[in-house]
Wavefront OBJ file of the C-alpha trace (Angstrom):
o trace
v 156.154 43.947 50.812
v 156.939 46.698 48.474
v 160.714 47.227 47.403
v 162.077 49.590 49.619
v 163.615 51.550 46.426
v 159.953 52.591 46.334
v 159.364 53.791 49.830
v 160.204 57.324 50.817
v 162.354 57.732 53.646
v 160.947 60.252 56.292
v 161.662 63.521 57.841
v 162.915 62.839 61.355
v 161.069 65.827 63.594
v 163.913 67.302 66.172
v 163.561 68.118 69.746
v 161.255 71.553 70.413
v 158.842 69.832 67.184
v 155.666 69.749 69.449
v 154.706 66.460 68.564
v 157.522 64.750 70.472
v 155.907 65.949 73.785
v 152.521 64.534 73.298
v 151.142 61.285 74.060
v 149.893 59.431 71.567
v 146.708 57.466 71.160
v 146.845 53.863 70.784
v 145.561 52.371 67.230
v 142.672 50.261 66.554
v 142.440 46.519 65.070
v 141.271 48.143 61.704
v 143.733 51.064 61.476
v 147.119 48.682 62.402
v 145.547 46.368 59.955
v 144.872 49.054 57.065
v 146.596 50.325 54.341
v 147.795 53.889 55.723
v 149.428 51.983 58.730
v 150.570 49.300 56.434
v 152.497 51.960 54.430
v 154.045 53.687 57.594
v 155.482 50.976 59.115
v 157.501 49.804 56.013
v 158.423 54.110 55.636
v 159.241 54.017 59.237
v 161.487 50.970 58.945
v 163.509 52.306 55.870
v 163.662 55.464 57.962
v 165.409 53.926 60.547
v 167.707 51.990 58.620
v 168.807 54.906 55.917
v 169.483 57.058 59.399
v 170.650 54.520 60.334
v 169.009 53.820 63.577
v 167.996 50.956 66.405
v 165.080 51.867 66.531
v 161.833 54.835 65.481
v 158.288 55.770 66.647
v 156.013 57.246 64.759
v 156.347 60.603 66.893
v 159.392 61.206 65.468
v 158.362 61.224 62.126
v 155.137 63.102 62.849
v 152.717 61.107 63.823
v 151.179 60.826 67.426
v 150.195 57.052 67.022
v 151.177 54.389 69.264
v 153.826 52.553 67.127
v 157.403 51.763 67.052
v 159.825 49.779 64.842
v 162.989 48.413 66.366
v 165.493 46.639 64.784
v 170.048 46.032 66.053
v 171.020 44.026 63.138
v 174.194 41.905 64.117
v 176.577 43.380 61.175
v 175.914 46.590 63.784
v 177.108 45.081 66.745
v 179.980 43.451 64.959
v 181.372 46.763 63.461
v 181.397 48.188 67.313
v 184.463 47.314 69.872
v 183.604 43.882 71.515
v 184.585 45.163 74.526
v 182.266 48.072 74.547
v 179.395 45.678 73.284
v 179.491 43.607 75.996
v 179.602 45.974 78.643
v 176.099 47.790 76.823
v 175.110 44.000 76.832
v 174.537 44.437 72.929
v 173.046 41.750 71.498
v 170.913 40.874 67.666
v 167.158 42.639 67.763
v 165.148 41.051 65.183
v 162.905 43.832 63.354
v 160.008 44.152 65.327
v 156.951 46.174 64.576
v 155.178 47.136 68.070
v 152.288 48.886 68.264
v 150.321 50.212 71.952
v 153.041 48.563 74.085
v 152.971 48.114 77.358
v 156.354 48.008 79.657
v 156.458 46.391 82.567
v 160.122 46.688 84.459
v 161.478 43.424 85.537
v 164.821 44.160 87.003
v 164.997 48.213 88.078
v 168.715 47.636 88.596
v 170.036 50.613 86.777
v 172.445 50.715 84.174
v 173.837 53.975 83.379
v 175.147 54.145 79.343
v 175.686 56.535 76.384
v 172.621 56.584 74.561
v 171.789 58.884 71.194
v 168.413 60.102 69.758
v 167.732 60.266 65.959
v 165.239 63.272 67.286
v 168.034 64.592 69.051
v 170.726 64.615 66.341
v 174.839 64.890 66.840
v 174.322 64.562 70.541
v 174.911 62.109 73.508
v 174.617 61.451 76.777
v 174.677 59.315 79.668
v 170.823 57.629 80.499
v 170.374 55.856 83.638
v 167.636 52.684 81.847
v 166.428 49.657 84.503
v 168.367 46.298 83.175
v 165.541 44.290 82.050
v 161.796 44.861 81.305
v 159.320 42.984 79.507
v 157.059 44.588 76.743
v 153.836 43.563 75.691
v 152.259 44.861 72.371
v 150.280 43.892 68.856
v 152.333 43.445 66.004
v 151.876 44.400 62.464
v 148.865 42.024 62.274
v 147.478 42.720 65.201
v 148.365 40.067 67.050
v 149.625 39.667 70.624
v 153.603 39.794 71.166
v 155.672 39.759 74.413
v 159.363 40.544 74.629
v 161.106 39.594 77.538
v 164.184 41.848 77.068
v 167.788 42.736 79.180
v 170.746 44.601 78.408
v 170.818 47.047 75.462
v 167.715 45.472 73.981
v 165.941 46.573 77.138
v 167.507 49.833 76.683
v 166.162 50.450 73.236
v 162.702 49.586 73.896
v 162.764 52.333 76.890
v 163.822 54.611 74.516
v 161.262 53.948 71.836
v 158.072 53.542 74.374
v 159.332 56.432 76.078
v 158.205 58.437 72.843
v 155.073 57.340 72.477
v 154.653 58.989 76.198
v 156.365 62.221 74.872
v 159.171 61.694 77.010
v 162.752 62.273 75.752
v 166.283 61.219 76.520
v 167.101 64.331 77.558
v 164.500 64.318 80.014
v 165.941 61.535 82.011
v 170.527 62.426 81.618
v 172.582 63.357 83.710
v 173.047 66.718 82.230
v 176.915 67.049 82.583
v 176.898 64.545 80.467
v 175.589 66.003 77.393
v 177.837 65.992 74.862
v 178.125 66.123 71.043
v 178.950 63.260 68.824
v 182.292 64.654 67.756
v 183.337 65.449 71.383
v 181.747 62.185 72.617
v 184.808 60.694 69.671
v 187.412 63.073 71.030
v 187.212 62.669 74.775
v 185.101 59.409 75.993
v 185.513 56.638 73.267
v 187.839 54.104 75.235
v 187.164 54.984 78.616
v 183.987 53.990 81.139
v 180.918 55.676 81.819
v 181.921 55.370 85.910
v 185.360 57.279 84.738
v 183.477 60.182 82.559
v 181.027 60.621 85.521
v 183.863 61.010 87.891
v 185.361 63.808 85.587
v 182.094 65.655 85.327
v 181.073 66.146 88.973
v 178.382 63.190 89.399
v 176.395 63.735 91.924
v 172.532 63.005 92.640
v 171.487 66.238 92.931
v 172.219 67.029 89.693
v 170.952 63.867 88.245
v 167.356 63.353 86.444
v 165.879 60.583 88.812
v 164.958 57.128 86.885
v 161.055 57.633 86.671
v 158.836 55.057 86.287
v 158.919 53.214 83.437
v 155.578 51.638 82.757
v 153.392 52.778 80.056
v 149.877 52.772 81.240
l 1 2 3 4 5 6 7 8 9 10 11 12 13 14 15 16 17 18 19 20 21 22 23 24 25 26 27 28 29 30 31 32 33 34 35 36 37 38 39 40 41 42 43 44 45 46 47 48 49 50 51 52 53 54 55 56 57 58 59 60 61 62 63 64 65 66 67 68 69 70 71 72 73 74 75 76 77 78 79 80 81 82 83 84 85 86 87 88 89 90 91 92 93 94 95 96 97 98 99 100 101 102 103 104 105 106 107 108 109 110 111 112 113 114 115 116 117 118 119 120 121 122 123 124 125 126 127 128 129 130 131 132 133 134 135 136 137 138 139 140 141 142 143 144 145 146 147 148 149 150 151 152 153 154 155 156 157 158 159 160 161 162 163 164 165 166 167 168 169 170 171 172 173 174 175 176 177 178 179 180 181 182 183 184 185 186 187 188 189 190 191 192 193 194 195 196 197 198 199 200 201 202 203 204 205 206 207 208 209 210 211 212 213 214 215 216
C-alpha cells in the first residue's frame, strides 16, 4: 500500500450537503478492483483515522458509491472508561473495507446509546440501534465477507450502511436528546442513558421509531 504520508486526507461533507441523502449505487467487480477505488479506500481510511473516526462511507466524503471503511482500534477502547465500554458493549473492529453490504438484523432488541457523526460534527445524541445484525458484503478484492456482529460493533455498521441509504443519525434520535459535544462533557458523562432520558421527557411520541434496518 502506499505510505499514508502520501495520501490526502478528505473533506468530510456535513449534514444539508445533498449527497448524504441519496442512495448510492453499488460498484462493480472491475471498479472495486481498479485503481480509482483502490485509491479511495486507502484516502477514506486515513480520513477516518486523522478525524479520528470508527468508521466512513464514501457519502461522506462525496461520493455516492456503495462503500464503507470501519475500523475501533483497541488503544480506542482502552483510553474510554471501562465501565462505559462495557455497557456500549465496545469491543476491537479490525479495519474492514465493505463494499454493497447487505444487513440483515439478527437480534432487534434495541439498545438505546450516545452515538456521534463525523458528518454531523460537535454533536450527539441518543440512537435507538437493534443489538446484533449480520452484514454481508465484498471486500477490497472483491471477495465475499460476512460479519456476524453485536454490541457497539453492530452499532457502527448501522451507522455506516445507513449512509449508503442516505439515512442519517439524526433521522432515527430521540430529539431531546440532541446535544453538543461540549454539553454532552458538561452534563451526561458519568451518568446513564435511562437517567438522561428521564430528565428530558422520554416519551414515544416524541421518539423517531427504529425503522427497518435491512439494506435491500
Amino acid at each position: 500500500m502506499t505510505s499514508s504520508t502520501q495520501i490526502s486526507i478528505l473533506k468530510i461533507v456535513q449534514a444539508g450537503d445533498p449527497v448524504l441523502r441519496q442512495h448510492a449505487r453499488p460498484l462493480s467487480l472491475d471498479e472495486l478492483r481498479g485503481p480509482e477505488i483502490t485509491a479511495l479506500i486507502e484516502q477514506m481510511r486515513e480520513t477516518m483515522r486523522d478525524a479520528p473516526g470508527v468508521g466512513l462511507a464514501a457519502p461522506q466524503v462525496g461520493h455516492s458509491i456503495q462503500l464503507i471503511v470501519v475500523e475501533d482500534k483497541p488503544e480506542y477502547i482502552e483510553r474510554g472508561d471501562p465501565d462505559e465500554m462495557k455497557v456500549r458493549g465496545r469491543s476491537p473492529l479490525p479495519f474492514q473495507v465493505l463494499a454493497n453490504p447487505r444487513l440483515t438484523v439478527v437480534d432487534r432488541t434495541p439498545v438505546e446509546l450516545y452515538e456521534g457523526c463525523l458528518s454531523v460534527a460537535d454533536f450527539m445524541m441518543v440512537v435507538p440501534r437493534v443489538r446484533a445484525v449480520q452484514v454481508e458484503a465484498l471486500n477490497h478484492a472483491g471477495a465475499p465477507v460476512t460479519l456476524s456482529l453485536e454490541g457497539w460493533p453492530a452499532r457502527i455498521l448501522q451507522h455506516e450502511i445507513d449512509h449508503l441509504r442516505g439515512v442519517l443519525c439524526i433521522d432515527r434520535m430521540n430529539s431531546r436528546t440532541f446535544t453538543s459535544v461540549r454539553n454532552h462533557g458538561r452534563h451526561v458523562d458519568g451518568r446513564t442513558v435511562a437517567e438522561v432520558l428521564t430528565e428530558v421527557g422520554h416519551t414515544d411520541d416524541v421518539d423517531a421509531p427504529l425503522v427497518n434496518q435491512i439494506v435491500d
